[in-house]
Every structure is written in C-alpha cells, then in structure tokens.
TORDOMI-736515 format. One record per residue (C-alpha): x, z, y; residue in three letters; residue number from 1. Coordinates in steps of 0.2 Angstrom, whole numbers. Each point is the difference from the previous one (the first is absolute). Layout:
X=X, Z=Z, Y=Y, rest=ALA, nr=NUM
...
# end
This chain:
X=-310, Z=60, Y=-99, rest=UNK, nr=1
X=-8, Z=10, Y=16, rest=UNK, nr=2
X=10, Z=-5, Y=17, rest=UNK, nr=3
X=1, Z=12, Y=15, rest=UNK, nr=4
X=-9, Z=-3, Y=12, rest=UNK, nr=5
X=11, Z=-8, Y=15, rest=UNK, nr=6
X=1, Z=-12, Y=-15, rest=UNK, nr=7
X=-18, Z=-5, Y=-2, rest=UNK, nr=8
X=-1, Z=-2, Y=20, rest=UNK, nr=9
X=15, Z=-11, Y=1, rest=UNK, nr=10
X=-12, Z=-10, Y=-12, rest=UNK, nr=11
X=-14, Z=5, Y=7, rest=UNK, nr=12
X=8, Z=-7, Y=17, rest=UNK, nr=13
X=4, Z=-16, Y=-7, rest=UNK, nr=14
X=-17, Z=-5, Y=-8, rest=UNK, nr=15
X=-7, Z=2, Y=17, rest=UNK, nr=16
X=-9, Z=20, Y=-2, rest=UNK, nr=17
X=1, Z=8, Y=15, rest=UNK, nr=18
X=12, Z=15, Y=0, rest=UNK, nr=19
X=3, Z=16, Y=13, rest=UNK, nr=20
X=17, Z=-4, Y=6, rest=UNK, nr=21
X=16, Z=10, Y=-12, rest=UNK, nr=22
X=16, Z=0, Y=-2, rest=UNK, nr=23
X=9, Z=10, Y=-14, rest=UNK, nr=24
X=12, Z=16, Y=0, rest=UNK, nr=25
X=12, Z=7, Y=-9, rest=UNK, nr=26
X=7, Z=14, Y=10, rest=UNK, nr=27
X=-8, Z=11, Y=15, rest=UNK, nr=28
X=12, Z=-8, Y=11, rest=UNK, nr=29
X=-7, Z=-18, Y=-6, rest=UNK, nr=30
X=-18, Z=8, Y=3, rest=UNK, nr=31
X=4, Z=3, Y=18, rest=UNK, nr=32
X=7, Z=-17, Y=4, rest=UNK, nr=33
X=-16, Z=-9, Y=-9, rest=UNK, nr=34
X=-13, Z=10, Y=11, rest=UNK, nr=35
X=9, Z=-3, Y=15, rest=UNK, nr=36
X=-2, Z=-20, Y=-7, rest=UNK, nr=37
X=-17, Z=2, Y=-2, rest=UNK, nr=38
X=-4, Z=10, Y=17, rest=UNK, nr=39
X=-17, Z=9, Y=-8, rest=UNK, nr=40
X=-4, Z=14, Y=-7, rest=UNK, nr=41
X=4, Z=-2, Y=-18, rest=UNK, nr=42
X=-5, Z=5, Y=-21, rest=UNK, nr=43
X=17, Z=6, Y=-9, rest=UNK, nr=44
X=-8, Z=-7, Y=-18, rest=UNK, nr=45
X=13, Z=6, Y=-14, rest=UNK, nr=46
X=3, Z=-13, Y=-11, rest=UNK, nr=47
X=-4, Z=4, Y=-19, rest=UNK, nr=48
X=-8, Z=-10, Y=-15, rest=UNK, nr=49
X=-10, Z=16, Y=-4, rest=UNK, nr=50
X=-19, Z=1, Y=8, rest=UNK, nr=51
X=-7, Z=16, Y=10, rest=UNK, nr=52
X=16, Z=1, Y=11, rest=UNK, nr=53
X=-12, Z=1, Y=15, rest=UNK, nr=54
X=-8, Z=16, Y=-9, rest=UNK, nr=55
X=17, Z=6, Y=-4, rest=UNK, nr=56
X=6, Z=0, Y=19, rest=UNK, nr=57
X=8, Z=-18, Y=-3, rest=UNK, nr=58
X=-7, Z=-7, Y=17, rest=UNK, nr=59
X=3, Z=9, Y=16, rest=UNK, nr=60
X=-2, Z=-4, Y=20, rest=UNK, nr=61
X=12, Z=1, Y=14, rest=UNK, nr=62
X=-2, Z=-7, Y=19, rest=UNK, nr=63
X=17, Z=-1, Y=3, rest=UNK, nr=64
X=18, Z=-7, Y=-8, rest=UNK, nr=65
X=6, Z=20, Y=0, rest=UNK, nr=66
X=-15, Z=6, Y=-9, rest=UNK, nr=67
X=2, Z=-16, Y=-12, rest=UNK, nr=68
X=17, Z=4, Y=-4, rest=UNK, nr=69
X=-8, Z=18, Y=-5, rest=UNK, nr=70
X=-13, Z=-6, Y=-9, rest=UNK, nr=71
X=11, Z=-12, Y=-9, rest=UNK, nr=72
X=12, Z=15, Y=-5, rest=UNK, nr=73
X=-14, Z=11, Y=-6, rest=UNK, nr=74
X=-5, Z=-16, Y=-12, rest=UNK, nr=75
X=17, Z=-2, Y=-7, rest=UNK, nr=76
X=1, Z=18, Y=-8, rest=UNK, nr=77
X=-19, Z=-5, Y=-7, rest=UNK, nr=78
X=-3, Z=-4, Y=-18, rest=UNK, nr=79
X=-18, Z=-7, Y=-3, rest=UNK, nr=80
X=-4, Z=3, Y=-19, rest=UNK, nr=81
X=18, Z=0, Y=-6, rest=UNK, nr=82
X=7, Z=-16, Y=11, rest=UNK, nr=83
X=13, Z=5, Y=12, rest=UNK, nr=84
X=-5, Z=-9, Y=20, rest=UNK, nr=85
X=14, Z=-11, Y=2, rest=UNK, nr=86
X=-5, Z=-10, Y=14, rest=UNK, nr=87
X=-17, Z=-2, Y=13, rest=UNK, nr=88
X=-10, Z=-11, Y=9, rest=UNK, nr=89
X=0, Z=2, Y=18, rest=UNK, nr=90
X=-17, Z=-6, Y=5, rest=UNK, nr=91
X=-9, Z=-1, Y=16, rest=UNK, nr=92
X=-15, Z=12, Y=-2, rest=UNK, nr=93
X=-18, Z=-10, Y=-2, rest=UNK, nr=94
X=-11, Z=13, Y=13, rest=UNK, nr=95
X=-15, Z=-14, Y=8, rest=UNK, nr=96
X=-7, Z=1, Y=-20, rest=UNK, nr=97
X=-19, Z=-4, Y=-1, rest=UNK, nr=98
X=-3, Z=-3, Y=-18, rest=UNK, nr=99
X=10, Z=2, Y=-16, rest=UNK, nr=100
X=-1, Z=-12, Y=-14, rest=UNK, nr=101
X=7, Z=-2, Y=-17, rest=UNK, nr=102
X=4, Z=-15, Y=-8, rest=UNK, nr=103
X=11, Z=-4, Y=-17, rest=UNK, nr=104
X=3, Z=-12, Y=-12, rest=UNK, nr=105
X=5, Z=6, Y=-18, rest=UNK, nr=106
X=5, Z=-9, Y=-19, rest=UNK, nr=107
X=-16, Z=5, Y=-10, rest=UNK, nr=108
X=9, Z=-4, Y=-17, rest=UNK, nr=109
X=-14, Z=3, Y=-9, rest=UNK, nr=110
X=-10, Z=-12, Y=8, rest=UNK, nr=111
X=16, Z=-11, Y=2, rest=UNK, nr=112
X=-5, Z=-3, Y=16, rest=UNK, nr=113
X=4, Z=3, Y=18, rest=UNK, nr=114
X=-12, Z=15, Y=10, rest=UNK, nr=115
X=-4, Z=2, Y=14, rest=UNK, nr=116
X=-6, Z=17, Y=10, rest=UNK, nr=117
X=-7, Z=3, Y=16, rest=UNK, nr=118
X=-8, Z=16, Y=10, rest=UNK, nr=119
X=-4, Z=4, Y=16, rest=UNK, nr=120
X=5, Z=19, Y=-6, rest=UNK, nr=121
X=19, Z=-7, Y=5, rest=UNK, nr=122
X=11, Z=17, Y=3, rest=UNK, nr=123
X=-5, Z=10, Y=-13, rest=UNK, nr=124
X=3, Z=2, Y=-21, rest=UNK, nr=125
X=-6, Z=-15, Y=-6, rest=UNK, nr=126
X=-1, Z=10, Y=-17, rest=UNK, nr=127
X=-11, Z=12, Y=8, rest=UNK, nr=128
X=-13, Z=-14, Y=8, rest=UNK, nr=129
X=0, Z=-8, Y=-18, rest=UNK, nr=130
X=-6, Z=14, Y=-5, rest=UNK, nr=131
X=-13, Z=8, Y=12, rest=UNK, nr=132
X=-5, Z=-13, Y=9, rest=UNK, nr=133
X=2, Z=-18, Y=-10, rest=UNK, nr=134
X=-11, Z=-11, Y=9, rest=UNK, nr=135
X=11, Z=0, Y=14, rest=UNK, nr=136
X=11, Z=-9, Y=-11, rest=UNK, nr=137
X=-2, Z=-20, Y=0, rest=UNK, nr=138
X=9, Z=-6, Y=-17, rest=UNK, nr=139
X=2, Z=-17, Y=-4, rest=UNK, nr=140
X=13, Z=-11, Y=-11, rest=UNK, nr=141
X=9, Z=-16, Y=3, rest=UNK, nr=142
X=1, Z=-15, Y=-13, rest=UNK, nr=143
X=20, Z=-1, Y=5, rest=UNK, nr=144
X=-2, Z=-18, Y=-7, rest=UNK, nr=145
X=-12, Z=-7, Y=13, rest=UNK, nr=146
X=8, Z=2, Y=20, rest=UNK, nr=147
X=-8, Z=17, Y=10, rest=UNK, nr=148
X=-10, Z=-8, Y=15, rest=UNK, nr=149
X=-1, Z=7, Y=18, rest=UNK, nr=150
X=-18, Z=2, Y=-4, rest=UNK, nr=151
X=0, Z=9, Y=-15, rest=UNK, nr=152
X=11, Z=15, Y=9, rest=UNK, nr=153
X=-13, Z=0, Y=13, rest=UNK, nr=154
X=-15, Z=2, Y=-12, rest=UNK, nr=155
X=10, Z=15, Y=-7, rest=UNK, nr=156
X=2, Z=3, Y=22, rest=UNK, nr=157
X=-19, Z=1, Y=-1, rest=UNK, nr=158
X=-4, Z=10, Y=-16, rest=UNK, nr=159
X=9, Z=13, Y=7, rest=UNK, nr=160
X=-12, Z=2, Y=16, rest=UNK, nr=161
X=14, Z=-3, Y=13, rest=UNK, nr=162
X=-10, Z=-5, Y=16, rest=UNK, nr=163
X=-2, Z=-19, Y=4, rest=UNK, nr=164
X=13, Z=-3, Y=12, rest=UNK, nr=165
X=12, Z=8, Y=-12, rest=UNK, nr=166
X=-2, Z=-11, Y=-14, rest=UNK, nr=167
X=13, Z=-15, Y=3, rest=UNK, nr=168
X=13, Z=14, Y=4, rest=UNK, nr=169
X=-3, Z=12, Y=-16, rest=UNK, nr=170
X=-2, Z=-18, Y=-10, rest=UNK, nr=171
X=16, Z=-6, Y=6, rest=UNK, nr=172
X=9, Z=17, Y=-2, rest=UNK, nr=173
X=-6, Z=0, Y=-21, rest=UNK, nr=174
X=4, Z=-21, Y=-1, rest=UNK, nr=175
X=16, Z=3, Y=6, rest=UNK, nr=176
X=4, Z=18, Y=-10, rest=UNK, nr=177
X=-8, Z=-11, Y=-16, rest=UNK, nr=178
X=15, Z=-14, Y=2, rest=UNK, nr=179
X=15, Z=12, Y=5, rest=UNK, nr=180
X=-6, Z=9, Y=-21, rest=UNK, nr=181
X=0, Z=-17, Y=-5, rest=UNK, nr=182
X=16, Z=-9, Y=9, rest=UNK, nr=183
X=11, Z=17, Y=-7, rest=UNK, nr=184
X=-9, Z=3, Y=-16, rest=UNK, nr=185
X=-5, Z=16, Y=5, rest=UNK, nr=186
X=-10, Z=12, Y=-13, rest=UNK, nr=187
X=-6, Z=11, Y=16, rest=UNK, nr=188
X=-2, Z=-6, Y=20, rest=UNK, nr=189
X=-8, Z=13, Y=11, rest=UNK, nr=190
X=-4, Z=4, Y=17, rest=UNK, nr=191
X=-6, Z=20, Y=3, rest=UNK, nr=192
X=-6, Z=-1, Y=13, rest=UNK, nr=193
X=-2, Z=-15, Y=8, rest=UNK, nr=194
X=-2, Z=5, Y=17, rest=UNK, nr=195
X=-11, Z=-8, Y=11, rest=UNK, nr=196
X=5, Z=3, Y=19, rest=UNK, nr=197
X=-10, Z=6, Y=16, rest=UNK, nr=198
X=0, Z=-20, Y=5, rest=UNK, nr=199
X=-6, Z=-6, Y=-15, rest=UNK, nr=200
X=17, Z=-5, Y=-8, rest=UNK, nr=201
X=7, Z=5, Y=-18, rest=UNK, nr=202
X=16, Z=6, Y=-6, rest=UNK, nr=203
X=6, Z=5, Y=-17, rest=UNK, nr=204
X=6, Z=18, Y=3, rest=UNK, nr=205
X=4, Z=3, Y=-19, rest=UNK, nr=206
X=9, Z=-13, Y=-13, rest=UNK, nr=207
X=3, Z=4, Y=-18, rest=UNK, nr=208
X=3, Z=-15, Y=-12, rest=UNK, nr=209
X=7, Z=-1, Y=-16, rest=UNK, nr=210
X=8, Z=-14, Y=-8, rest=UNK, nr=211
X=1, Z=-7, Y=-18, rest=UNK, nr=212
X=16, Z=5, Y=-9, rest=UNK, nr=213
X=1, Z=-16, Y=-9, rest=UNK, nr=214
X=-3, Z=-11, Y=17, rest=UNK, nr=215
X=14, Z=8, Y=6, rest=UNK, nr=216
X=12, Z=-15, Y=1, rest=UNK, nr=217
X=-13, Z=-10, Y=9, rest=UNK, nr=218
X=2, Z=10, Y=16, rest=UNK, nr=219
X=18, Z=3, Y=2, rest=UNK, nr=220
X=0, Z=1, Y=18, rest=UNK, nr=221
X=-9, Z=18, Y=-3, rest=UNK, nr=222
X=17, Z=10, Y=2, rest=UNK, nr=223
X=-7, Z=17, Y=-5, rest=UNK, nr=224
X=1, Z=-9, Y=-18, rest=UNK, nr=225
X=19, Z=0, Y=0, rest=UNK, nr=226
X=0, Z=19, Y=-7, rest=UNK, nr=227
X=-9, Z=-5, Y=-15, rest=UNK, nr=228
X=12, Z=-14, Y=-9, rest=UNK, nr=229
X=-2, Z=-7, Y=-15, rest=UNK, nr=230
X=15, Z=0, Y=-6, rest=UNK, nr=231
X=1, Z=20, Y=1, rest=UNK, nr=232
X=-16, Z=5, Y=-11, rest=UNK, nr=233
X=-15, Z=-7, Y=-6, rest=UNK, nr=234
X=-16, Z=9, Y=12, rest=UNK, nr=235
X=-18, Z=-5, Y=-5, rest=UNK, nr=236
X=-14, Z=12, Y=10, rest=UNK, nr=237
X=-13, Z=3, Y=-10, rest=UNK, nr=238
X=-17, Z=9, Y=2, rest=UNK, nr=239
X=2, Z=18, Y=-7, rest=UNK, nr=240
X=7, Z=16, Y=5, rest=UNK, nr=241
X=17, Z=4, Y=-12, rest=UNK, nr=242
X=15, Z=-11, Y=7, rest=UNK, nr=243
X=10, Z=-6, Y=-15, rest=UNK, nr=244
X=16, Z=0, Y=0, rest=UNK, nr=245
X=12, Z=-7, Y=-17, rest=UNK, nr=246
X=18, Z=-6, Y=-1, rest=UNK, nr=247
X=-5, Z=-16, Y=-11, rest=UNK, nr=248
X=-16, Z=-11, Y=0, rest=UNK, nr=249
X=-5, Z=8, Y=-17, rest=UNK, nr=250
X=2, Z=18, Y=4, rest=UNK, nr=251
X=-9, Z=-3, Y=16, rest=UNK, nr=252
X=-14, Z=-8, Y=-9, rest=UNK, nr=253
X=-2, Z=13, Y=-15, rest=UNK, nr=254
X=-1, Z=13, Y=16, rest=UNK, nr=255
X=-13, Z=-9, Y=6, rest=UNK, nr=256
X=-8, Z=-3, Y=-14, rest=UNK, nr=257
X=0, Z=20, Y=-5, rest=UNK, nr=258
X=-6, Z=4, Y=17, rest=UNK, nr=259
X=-16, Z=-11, Y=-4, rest=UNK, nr=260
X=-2, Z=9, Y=-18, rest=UNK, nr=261
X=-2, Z=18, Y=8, rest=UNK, nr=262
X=-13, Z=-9, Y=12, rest=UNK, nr=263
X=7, Z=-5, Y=17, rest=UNK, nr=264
X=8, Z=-15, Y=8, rest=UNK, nr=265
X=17, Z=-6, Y=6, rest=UNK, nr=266
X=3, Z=-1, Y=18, rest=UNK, nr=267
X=16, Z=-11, Y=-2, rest=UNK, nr=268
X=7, Z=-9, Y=-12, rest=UNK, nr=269
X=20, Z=3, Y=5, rest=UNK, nr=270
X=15, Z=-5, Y=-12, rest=UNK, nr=271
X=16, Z=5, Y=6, rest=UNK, nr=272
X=11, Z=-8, Y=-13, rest=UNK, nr=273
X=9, Z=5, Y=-13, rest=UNK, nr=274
X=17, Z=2, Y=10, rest=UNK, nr=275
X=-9, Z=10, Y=16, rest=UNK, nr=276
X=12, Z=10, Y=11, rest=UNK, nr=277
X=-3, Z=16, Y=11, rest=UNK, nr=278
X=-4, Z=-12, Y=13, rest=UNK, nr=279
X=-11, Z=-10, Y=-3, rest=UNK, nr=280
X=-10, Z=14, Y=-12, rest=UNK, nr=281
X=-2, Z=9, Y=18, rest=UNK, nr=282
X=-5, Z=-15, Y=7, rest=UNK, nr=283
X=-15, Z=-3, Y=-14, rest=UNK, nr=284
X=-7, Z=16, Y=3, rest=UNK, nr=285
X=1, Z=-1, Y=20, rest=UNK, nr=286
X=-11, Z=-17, Y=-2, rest=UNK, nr=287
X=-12, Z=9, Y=-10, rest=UNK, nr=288
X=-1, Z=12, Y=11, rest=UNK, nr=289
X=-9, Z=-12, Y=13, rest=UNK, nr=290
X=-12, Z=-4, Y=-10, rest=UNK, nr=291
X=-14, Z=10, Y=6, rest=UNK, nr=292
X=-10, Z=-1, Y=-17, rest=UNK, nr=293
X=15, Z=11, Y=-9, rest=UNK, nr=294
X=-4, Z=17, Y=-5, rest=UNK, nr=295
X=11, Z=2, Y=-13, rest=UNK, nr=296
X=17, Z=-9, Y=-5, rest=UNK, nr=297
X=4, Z=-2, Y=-18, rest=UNK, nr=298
X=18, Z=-3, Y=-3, rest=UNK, nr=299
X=5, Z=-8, Y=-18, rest=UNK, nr=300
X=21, Z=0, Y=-5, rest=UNK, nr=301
X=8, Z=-3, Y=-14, rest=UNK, nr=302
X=17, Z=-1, Y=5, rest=UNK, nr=303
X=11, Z=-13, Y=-6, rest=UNK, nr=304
X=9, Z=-10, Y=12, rest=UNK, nr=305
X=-8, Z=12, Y=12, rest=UNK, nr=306
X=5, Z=18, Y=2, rest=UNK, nr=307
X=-9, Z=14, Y=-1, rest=UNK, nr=308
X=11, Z=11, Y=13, rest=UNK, nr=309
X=-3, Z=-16, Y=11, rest=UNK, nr=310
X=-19, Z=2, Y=-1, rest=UNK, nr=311
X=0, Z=16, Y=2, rest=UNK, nr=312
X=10, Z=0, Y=16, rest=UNK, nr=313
X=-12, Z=-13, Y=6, rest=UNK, nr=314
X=-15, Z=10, Y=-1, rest=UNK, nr=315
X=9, Z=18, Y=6, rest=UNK, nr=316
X=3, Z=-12, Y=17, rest=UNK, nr=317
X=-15, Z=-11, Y=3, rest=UNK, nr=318
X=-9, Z=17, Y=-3, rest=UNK, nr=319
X=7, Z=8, Y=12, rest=UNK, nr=320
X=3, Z=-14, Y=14, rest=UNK, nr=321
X=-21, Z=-1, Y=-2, rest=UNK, nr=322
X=-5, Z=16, Y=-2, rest=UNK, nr=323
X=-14, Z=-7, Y=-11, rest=UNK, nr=324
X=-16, Z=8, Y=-3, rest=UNK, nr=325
X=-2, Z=-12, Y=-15, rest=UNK, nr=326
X=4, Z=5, Y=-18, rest=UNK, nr=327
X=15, Z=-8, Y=-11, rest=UNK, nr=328
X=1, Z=-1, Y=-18, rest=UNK, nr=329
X=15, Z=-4, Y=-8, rest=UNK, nr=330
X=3, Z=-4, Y=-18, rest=UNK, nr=331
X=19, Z=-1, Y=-1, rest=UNK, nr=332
X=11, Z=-5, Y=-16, rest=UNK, nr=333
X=15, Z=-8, Y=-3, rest=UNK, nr=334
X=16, Z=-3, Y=7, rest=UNK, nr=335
X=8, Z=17, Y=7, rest=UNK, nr=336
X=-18, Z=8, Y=-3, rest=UNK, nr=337
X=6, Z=19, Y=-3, rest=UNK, nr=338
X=8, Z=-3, Y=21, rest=UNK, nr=339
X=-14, Z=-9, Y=7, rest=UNK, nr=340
X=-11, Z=15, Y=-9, rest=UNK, nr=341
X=8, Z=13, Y=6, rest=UNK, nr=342
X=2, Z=-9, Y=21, rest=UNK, nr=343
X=-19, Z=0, Y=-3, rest=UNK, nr=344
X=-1, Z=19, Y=-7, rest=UNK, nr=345
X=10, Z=6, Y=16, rest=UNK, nr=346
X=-11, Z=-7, Y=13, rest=UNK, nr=347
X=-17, Z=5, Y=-11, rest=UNK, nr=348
X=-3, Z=-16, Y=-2, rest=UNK, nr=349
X=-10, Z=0, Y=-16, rest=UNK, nr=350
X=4, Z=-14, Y=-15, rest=UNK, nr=351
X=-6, Z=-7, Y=-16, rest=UNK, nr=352
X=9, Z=-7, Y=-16, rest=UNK, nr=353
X=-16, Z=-7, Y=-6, rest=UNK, nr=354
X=-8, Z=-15, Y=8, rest=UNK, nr=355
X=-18, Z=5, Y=-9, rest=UNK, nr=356
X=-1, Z=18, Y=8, rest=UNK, nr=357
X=7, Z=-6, Y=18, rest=UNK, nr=358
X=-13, Z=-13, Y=-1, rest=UNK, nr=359
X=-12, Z=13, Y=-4, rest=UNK, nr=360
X=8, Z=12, Y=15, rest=UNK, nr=361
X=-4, Z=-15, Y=14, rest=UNK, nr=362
X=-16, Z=0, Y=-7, rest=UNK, nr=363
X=-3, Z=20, Y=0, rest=UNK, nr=364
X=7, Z=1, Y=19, rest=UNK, nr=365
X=-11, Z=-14, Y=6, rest=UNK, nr=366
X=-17, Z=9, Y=-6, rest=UNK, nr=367
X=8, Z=16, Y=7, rest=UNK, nr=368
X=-2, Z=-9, Y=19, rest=UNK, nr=369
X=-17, Z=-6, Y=-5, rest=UNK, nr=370
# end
C-alpha cells in the first residue's frame, strides 16, 4: 500500500531523517494559516499516490500566506493521472541547495532480498539515469537476517563518490532510511532528492514509502490505514497493470486468472463479497484508483446477493466524481441485470455478459496505451 507523502515524513521524522518543516492542508483557508506558522517562503505539494505530480503541475511556490491560499485553490481543481487533490503539503521552500542525491530502498522479490539504491544524480528520473547513465547507480543487497551496520551504509556513502567530509552524513542518511523499510515492513523507502544544504547539512525534500499490505496490523498507529478495513473487502496489490475487481473470492480469481491467459498481469487482487452494496463497490474502485500501477480496471459481477442496478449506480458515480482517465470494464450478470444494463447503456458506459471477452477487452485496452 503506497502512503502519501506527509505520511512517510511523519515516519520519516520519527526515525530521526531530517525533514523541511510542513504542516498539511485541507482547504485554502488552512493553507494560509500554515504559512503564516511556518513564516517562509513555502512548496504547496498536492498530495497524491500517483507519481509525476511535479511534471503534472502538482508542486507549486508562493512567498506569502495570500499567494498560498491561491496556489492551494488552484491544486484543489487538479487531477494528476486521474486522482482528484484533496489535500497539500505546505512546505517551507528548500532554496541554499548545493547538491541533489537519491537514495532508496525497495523489496527485490526476486532476489527475496532487501536493495538498496544510491546516486548522486538525486533530482532527476531515476528511470532515465538507469538507463543512460548506469554507473552512477551504486546497487547493493542486504542479508535482512544479519543486522545493517553503520559502516556498511557508508561503504555504499563511498561507492557513490560523495566527497570525504560527506561520507558519515550520506551514511547515516541510508543506515537510518534502511531501518525505517525495515521497522514498517516497507516494500519501497525513498529519498528524491536528498538535498544537501549550502552548510553542508542534509534534508530529505521528497518521501515516498509503501507498506506491506499484509503487515498492516503491526503498524496500527498509521491512521491513513483506517480507510482500507478488513472487514469491508479483501485488497491484495499486486505487480501488473489490470485492477481486478470480483464480488466473491472465486470470480475474482478466475478474472485474474483469464487476465494472465491473454498475457498480462493483475494489478490487484480485490473481492468485494458476495453481498457488495453500492457503497462499498464505489469505494473498491476509488482505492484502485490510487494505485498508480492501474491502467485498466476489470470489473467481475455475477449478481446474487448483489445487485446489478446497485453496481451500476456505483460505477456511473465514482466515474463521474473522478473524472478518470483510466478504463473500466464491466462484466455484469445476475440479479436486476436488464436495470443495471440499461443504467450502464444511458451513461455510455460500455458492458459485457461474458467474463472471457471482458477479460479479453482489459487486455486489448491496455496494449492500446502501449
């Protein structure tokens, strides 16, 4: 599960990485009051679980509370990749910048081990530096059986050709991002860019984490999990591009499964039950949406218990309260189907009765964005 970012900074915060002071907004009016707190020029950062929001004109820059209360009202009639701003960041703005690093710590599952990434080409798509410029990237896994020693994280300080003097302080900065993955079972911790100052200080300007689904329970304190309960659906992320969605475990894994058969992979496993109401259908779809791997959702009903005018109305709503760029579709039978067919039919929302050729549709519309 990805976290916003004033998440990952309160945790940051509390494992001891330096951050640029922030306080969080909901409203212009709230943006006003938090820059006249912090007494700076400030970043207003829209908070999103979809990357590029800085490309996308997520972050921008005001000198005074006024101009924040602007900036913050032009972010809230934003949507970056099909997820509606609903709150910001007010940050004080990071201008004494003398280098830009880029550190990160990500779940190789392959290798079933923790890695981690360090660059001095902080700042920029990482993507893009793997890419072009590899050597600038130091690589190097961690036995998460044996303890990560101070000294180890400053060998990785070293290989990365930070200058002498700048080695305890990059060191401590990847020692301490390597135990906040590990104390919050986190599949991804990353700093981009570190930033180091005019007097030779760090400061993580950027934090994105994500956290295991199924560690969930262990960090309880995490109150951005309280809109993701257990007891309303079961969620597993997963690593492909078609978000799954089925009102019963075995529906959900025979879409899944067909998905695989015409050659692509599953971005969520996501059972809403056999008994789903209007509710919580729109409130599946909406957590898929977050996901910023999603490039098609896939919706499996057989209606029993659950109606199909209800799943209908759902997605008619939650389509129109995003505005989504992303492609639905929707195999709907059962219960009050010739209602929930024709809710779908006057909104040109289009529909399947077979699970086999919708399968085959998510498929088709995910090679048509390739």
């Amino acid at each position: 599960m990805n976290i916003h970012e004033y998440v990952a900074k309160n945790i940051f915060r509390k494992m001891g990485i330096r951050v640029p002071e922030s306080l969080l907004a909901n409203t212009p009016e709230e943006a006003y009051e938090k820059t006249e707190i912090i007494g700076k020029p400030v970043a207003v950062k829209s908070q999103v679980l979809t990357g590029g929001r800085g490309k996308s004109g997520g972050i921008l820059f005001a000198d005074t509370p006024a101009e924040a209360e602007e900036r913050t009202a032009e972010l809230l009639q934003l949507k970056i990749k099909g997820e509606k701003v609903s709150k910001v960041l007010i940050e004080e703005k990071i201008e004494d910048k003398a280098d830009e690093y880029y550190l990160s710590v990500i779940l190789d599952r392959d290798a079933r081990k923790p890695l981690i990434m360090a660059s001095m080409a902080g700042g920029m798509d990482i993507e893009q530096v793997a890419k072009e410029t590899p050597e600038k990237i130091v690589k190097q896994y961690i036995d998460p059986i044996k303890t990560f020693m101070p000294y180890e994280a400053r060998n990785i300080a070293l290989q990365m050709g930070v200058d002498t003097s700048e080695i305890a302080k990059v060191g401590d900065m990847i020692w301490k991002l390597y135990h906040t993955f590990n104390e919050y079972d986190a599949t991804v911790a990353e700093i981009n860019p570190l930033i180091k100052r005019d007097d030779g200080t760090f400061i993580a300007a950027d934090a994105k984490m994500a956290i295991d689904d199924d560690a969930r329970f262990r960090h309880t304190k995490i109150k951005e999990f309280d809109e993701f309960k257990d007891d309303k659906f079961a969620y597993v992320k997963l690593d492909g591009d078609i978000a799954v969605i089925g009102n019963g475990a075995g529906l959900t894994l025979t879409a899944m499964d067909l998905i695989k058969y015409y050659g692509e992979e599953p971005a969520t496993f996501l059972d809403v039950g056999g008994g789903a109401s209007e509710e919580i259908i729109r409130e599946a779809i909406s957590l898929v949406l977050k996901n910023p791997n999603v490039k098609v959702i896939f919706l499996n009903v057989l209606g029993g218990i659950t109606r199909a005018d209800d799943v209908a109305n759902a997605v008619v709503k939650i389509m129109k309260e995003t505005d989504t760029d992303i492609p639905i579709v929707i195999r709907l039978t059962g219960t009050n189907e010739e209602e929930g067919q024709r809710i779908l039919k006057e909104n040109n929302i289009p529909f399947e009765t077979s699970m086999e050729k919708s399968a085959q549709k998510a498929v088709e519309l995910l090679h048509q964005q390739e």
